[in-house]
C-alpha positions in Angstrom: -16.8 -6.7 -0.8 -14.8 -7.5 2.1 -13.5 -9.9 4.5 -12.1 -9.9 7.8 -9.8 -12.1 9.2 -9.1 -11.5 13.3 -5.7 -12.7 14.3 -4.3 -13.5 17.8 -3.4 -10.5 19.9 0.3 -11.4 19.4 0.5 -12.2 16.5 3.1 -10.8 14.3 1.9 -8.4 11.9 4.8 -8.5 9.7 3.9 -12.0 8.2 1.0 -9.8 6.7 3.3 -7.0 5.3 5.3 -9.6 3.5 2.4 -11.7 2.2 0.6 -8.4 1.1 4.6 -7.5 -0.4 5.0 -11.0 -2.2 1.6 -12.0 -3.5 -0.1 -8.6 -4.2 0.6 -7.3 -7.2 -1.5 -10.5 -8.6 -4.4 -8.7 -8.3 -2.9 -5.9 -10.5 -4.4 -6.7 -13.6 -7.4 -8.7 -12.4 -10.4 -8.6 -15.0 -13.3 -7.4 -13.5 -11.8 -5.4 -10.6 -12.1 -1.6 -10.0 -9.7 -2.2 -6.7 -8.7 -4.0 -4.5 -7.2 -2.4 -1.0 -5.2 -4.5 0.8 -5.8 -3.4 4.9 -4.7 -4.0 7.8 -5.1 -2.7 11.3 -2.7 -3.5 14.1 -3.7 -3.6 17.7 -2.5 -1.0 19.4 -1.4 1.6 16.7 -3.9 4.3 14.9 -6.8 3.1 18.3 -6.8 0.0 17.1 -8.4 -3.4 19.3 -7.3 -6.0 17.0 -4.7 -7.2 14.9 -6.6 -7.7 11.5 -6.4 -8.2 8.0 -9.5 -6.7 5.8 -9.1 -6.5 2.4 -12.0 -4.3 0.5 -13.1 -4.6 -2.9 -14.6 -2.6 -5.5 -16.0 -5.2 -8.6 -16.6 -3.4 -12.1 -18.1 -7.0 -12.6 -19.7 -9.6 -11.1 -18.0 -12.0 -12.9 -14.5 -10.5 -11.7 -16.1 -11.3 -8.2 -17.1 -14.8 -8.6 -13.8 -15.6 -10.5 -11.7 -14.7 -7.6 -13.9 -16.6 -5.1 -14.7 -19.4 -6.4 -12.9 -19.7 -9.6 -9.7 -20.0 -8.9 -8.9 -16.8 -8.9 -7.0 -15.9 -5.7 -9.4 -16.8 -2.7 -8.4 -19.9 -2.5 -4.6 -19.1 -0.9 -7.1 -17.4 2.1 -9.0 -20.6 2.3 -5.7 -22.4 2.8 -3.9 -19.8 4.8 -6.4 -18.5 7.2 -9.6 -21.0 6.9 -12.7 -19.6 5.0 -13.8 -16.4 6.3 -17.8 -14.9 5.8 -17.4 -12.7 2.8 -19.3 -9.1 3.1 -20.7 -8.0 -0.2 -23.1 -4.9 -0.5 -24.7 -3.0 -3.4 -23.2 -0.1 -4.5 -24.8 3.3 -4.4 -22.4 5.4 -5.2 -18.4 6.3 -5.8 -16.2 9.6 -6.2 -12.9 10.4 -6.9 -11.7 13.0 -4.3 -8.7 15.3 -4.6 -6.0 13.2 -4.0 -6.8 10.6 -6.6 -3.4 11.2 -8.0 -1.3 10.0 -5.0 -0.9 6.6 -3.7 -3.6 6.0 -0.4 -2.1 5.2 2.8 -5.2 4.8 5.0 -8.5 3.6 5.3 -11.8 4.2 6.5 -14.6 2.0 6.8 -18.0 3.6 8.8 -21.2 1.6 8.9 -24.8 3.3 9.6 -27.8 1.7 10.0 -31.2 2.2 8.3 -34.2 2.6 11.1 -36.7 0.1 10.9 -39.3 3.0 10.0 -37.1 4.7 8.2 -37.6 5.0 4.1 -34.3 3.5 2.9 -35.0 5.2 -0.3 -34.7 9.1 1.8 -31.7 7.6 3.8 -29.5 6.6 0.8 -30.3 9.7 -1.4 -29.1 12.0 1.8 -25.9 9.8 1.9 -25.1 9.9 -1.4 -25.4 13.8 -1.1 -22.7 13.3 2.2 -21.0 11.6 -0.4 -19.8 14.0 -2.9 -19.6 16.6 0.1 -16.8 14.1 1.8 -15.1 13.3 -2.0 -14.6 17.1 -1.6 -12.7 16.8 1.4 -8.8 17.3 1.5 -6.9 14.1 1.2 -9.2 11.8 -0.4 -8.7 9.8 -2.8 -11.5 7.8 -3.7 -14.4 7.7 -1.4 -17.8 4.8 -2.2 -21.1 4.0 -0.7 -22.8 0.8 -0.4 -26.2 -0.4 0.9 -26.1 -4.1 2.8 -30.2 -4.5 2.5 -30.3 -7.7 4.5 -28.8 -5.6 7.1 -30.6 -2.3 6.4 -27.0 -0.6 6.9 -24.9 2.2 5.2 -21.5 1.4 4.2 -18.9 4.1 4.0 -15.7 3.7 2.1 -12.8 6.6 1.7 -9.1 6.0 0.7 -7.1 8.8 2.1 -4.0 9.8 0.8 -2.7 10.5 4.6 -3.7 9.3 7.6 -7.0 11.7 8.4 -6.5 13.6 11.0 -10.4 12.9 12.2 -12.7 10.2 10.5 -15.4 8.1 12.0 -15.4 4.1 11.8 -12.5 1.9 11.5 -9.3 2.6 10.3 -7.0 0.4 8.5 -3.6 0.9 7.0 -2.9 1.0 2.9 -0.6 -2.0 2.3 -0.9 -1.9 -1.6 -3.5 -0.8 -3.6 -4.2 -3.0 -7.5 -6.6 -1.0 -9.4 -6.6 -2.3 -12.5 -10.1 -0.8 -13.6 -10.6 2.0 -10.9 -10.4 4.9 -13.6 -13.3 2.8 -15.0 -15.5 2.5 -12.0 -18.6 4.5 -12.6 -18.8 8.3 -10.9 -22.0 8.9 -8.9 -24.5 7.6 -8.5 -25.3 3.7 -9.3 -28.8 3.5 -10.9 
């Protein structure tokens, strides 16, 4: 899951560091949550267009999901704070802990793909889940997921690094803080 929240060109990006300082440890021992990454990019730095907020969540329950949204369990303060923004949401497919699952991630990457409209999603997502533990391989990462939007028909690639990679496609976003209260009981491999 994940939202987005756009901010004005100037607008200064240390009122996010210190929200993400003061309130986000909350989410440290949140039932029903793998992790939560709390990112940021800021226009200008790492090739970014926007200043942006964009936290992304993993959910070891559906219930932990719809208790933060709409029960009262943190979305609200967003509501108030920032208005209500469209909430992303995908199926998972698959998740891997990569070699740097011991050290603290620093940086994100988010890379969508589509699926072609005469394309077997079924072929597509088993060749990504293969590019999945390939990439969990990869030096730096910590934890790496895919996730199928199928209202979309698109790919979703998720990989906390433990450094900034020095070349990854999509967006990236800075680490603020990362709560993982269940991430060491998020299911390995594939999801079905």
């Amino acid at each position: 899951m994940q939202y987005e929240i756009t901010l004005p060109a100037d607008y200064d990006m240390k009122i996010i560091r210190e929200r993400v300082a003061t309130r986000g440890r909350a989410m440290d021992d949140f039932g029903g949550l793998g992790l939560k990454a709390f990112l940021m990019r800021e226009r200008g730095v790492g090739g970014s267009p926007v200043n942006q907020y964009a936290p992304f969540y993993l959910w070891d329950s559906v219930d932990g999901m719809n208790r933060f949204l709409w029960g009262g369990g943190g979305f609200r303060g967003i509501v108030d704070d920032f208005g209500r923004p469209g909430v992303r949401h995908w199926t998972g497919a698959g998740f891997e802990r990569g070699p740097a699952y011991g050290a603290t991630p620093r940086t994100a990457t988010r890379r969508t793909e589509p699926i072609g409209a005469g394309v077997d999603p079924a072929g597509v997502v088993e060749s990504a889940l293969e590019e999945l533990g390939r990439h969990a391989r990869t030096d730096g990462v910590h934890t790496t997921a895919l996730a199928v939007d199928p209202g979309r028909w698109e790919l979703v690639h998720f990989t906390l690094w433990a450094d900034s990679p020095a070349a990854a496609d999509g967006d990236r976003y800075e680490v603020l803080h990362l709560s993982a209260p269940g991430l060491d009981d998020l299911p390995r491999g594939r999801q079905w």
